[in-house]
C-alpha positions in Angstrom: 0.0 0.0 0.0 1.2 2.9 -1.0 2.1 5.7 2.2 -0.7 8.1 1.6 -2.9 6.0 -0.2 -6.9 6.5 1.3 -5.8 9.8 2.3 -7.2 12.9 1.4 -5.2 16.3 0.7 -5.5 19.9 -0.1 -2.0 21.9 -1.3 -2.7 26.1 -1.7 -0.8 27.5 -4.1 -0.4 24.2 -5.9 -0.3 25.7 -9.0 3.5 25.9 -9.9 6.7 25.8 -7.6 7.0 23.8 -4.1 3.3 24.0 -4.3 3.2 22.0 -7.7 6.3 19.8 -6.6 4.1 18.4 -3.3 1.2 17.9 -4.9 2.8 15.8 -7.2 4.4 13.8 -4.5 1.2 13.1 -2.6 -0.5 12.0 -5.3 2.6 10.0 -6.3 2.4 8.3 -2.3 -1.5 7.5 -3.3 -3.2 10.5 -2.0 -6.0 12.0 -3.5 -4.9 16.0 -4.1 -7.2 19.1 -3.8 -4.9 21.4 -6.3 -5.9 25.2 -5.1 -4.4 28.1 -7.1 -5.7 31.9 -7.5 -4.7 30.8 -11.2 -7.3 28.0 -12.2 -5.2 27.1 -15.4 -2.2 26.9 -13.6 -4.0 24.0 -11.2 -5.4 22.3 -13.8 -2.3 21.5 -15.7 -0.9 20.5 -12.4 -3.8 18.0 -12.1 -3.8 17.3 -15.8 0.1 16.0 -15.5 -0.7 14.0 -12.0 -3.7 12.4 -13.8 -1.2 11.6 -16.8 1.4 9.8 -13.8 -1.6 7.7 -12.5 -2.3 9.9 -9.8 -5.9 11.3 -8.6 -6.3 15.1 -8.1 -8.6 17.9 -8.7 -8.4 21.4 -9.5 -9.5 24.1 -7.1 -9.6 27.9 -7.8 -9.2 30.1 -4.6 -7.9 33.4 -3.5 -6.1 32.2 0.2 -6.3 35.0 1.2 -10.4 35.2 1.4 -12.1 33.1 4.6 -14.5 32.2 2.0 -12.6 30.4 -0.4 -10.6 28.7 2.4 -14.0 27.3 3.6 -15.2 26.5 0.2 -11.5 24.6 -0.4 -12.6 22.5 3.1 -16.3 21.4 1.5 -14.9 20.9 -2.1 -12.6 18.1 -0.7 -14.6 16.5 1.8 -17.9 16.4 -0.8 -15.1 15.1 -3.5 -13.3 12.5 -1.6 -15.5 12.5 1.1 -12.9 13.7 4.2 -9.7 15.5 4.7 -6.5 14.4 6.1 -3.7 16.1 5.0 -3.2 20.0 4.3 0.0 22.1 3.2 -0.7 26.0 3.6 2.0 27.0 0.7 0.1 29.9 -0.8 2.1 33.0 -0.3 3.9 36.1 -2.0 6.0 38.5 -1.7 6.5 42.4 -2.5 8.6 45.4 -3.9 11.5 45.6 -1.6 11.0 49.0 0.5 12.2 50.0 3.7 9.6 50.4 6.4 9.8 54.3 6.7 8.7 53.9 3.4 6.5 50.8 2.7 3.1 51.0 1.0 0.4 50.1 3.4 -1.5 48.5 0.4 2.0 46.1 -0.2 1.6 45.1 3.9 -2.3 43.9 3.6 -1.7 42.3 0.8 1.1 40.2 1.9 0.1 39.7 4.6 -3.6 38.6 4.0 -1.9 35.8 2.2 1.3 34.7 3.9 -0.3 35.2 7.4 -4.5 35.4 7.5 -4.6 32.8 4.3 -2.7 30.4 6.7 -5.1 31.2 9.8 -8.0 30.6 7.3 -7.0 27.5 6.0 -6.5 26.2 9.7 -9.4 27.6 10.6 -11.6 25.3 8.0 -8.9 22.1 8.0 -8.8 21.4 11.5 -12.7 20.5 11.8 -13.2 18.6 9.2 -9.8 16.9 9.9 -11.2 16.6 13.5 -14.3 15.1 11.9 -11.9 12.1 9.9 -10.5 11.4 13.1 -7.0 13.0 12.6 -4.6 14.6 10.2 -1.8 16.4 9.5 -1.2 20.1 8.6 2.4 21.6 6.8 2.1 25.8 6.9 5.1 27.0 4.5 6.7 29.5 6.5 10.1 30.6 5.1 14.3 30.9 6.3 12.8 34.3 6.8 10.3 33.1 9.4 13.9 32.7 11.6 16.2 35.7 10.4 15.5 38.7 8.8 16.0 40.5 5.3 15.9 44.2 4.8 13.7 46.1 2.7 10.8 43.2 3.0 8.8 44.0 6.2 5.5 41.8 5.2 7.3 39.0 4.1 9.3 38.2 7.2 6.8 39.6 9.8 4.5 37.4 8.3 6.5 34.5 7.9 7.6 34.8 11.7 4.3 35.2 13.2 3.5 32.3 11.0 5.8 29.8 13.5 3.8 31.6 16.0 0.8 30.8 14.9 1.4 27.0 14.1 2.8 26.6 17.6 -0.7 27.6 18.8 -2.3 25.0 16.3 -0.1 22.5 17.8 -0.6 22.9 21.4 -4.6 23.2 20.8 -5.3 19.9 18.9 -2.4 17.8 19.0 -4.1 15.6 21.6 -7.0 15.1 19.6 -5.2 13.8 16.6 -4.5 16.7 14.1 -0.2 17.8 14.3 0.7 20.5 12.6 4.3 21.8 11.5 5.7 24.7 9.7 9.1 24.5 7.2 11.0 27.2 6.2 12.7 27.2 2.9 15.6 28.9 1.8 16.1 30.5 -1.4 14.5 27.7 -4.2 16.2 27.3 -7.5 13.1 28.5 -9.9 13.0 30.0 -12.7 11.7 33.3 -11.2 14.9 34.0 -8.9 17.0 33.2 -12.2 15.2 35.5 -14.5 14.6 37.6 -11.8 18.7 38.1 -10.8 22.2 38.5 -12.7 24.2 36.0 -12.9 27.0 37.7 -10.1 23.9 38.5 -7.9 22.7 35.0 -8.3 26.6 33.4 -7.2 26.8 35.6 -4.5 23.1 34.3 -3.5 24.1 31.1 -3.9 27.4 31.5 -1.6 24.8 33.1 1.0 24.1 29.2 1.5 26.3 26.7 3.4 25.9 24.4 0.7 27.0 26.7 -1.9 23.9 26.2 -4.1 20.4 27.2 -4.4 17.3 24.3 -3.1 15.1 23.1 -4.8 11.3 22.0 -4.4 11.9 18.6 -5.1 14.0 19.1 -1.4 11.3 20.7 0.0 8.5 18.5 -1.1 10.5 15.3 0.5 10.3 17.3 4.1 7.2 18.0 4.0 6.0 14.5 3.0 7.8 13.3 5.9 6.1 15.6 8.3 2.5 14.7 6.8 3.7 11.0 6.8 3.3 8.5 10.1 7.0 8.7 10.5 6.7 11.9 12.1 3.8 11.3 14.8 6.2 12.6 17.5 6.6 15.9 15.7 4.1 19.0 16.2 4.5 22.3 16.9 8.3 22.7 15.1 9.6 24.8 12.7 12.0 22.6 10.1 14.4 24.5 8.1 15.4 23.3 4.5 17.6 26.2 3.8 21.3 24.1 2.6 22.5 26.6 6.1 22.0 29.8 4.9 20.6 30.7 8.2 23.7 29.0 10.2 25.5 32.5 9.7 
């Protein structure tokens, strides 16, 4: 039997990146996969090319950062597959770099409605219905930046830091009654956005920013976050699991 076969999963942001590469890998490890992006396309060819491997998924449009659509992304799964087990809060985004004397107030609600409330919304509809299947597991993508700081991107590493908070709170509220969460922070991820989005000397001194010399990639990611949605890890709740090749051990 597969690890995650009978098990039922939603991924936000599943659209493309570490979002696209865990979804993948859950439905590779037999679960069934609630795809959510903002971008319906963009989850449907994600669901198209896990239906292609064998696997079975579904495409989900939702803005994460709406209570609404997080609610609606709850009902969609359970009426689909008929419960919830597994959930991995990896919507997020980032902003114009701008120091905080500075910072546009629209740029802080906006990032942080999704890398923040999106998370708390999600929870907020998971854990029931989760509760309801008798027990589950919960992944919130937090960031490198959820530990250290960055100048120039207030939202993003507030939010990311009070996101640690906030799945520490998850934990010590329903752990006992089945449902564990954990959050992983990511260093910087090899994707074709940092490339295009850097020179190639900005991009090696990046790089050398890292213990490990190189940038991560999702298929990294996605292997620690299966592990903490996996049985292997039913000791584990509450922590914060960096995948960041050491940048952070500066």
């Amino acid at each position: 039997m597969s690890e995650f076969e009978r098990k039922v999963a939603v991924v936000t942001g599943g659209g493309s990146g570490i979002g696209e590469a865990i979804a993948k890998e859950l439905a590779r490890a037999g679960a069934s996969v609630v795809v959510t992006d903002i971008k319906r396309d963009a989850a449907e060819r994600v669901v198209t090319e896990i239906e292609s491997a064998g696997g079975t998924a579904s495409a989900f449009e939702a803005n994460s950062a709406l209570a609404a659509d997080n609610e609606r992304m709850v009902r969609f799964a359970v009426d689909t597959y008929g419960a919830l087990h597994l959930a991995v809060n990896n919507a997020g985004i980032g902003a114009a770099p701008q120091p905080i004397g500075e910072y546009d107030v629209e740029a802080w609600d906006r990032v942080r409605g999704v890398d923040l409330d999106g998370v708390f919304y999600g929870l907020r509809y998971e854990i029931p219905a989760m509760l309801a299947a008798g027990g589950g597991a919960i992944v919130n993508m937090s960031s490198v930046l959820g530990s250290v700081g960055i100048a120039q991107n207030a939202a993003y590493v507030a939010s990311k830091h009070a996101l640690v908070g906030l799945t520490k709170v998850a934990a010590l509220e329903y752990t006992a009654q089945g449902v564990r969460t954990n959050a992983v922070g990511p260093g910087f991820i090899d994707t074709p956005l940092v490339r295009s989005s850097l020179s190639a000397e900005a991009l090696t001194a990046l790089e050398q920013e890292h213990a490990a010399g190189r940038l991560g990639t999702d298929a990294e990611v996605a292997a620690l976050v299966l592990f903490l949605l996996s049985d292997k890890a039913s000791f584990i709740s509450g922590s914060y699991h960096l995948v960041d090749g050491g940048y952070s051990a500066h």
